[in-house]
C-alpha positions in Angstrom: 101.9 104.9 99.8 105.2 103.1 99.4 105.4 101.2 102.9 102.6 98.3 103.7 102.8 96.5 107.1 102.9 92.7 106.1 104.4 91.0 109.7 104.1 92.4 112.7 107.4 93.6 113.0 108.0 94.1 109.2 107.1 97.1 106.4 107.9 96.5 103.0 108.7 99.2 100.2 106.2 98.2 97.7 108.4 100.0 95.0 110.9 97.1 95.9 108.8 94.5 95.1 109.5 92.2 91.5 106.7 90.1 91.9 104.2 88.0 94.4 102.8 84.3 94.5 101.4 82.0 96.2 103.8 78.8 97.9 102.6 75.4 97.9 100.6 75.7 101.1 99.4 79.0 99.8 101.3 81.2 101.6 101.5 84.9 100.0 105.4 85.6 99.5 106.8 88.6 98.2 110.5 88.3 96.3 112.2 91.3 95.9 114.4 92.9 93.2 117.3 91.9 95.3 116.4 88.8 95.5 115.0 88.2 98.9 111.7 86.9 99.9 109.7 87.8 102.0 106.5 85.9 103.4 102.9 88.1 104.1 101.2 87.5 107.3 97.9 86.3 106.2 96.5 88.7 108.8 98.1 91.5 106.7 97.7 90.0 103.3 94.4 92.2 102.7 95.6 95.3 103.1 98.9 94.2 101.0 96.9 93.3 98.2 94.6 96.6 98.4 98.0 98.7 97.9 99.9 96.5 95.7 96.5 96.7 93.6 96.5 100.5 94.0 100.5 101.2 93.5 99.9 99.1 90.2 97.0 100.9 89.1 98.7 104.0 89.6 102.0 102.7 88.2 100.3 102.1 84.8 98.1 105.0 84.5 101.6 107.2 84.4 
């Protein structure tokens, strides 16, 4: 559960991520705890959202 598929050539490590939002022309980007940021493909941004949901769920229930 730790890798989603948001490009077509890109997984992310969810554990990685620091926090989400939304750009100006509401673009889903991802920024990193090493700073980078990374933008979801909207076609993927379902499914990111279904196991970022999930991981955080799980996350808080431990």
């Amino acid at each position: 559960m730790g890798f989603v598929r948001v490009s077509k050539s890109l997984l992310l490590n969810i554990n990685k991520v620091d926090k989400v939002a939304m750009d100006l022309n509401m673009r889903m980007l991802a920024y990193l705890k090493n700073g980078e940021i990374i933008q979801i493909n909207r076609s993927y941004k379902k499914q990111f959202n279904q196991v970022l949901t999930a991981y955080t769920e799980r996350k808080e229930s431990q």
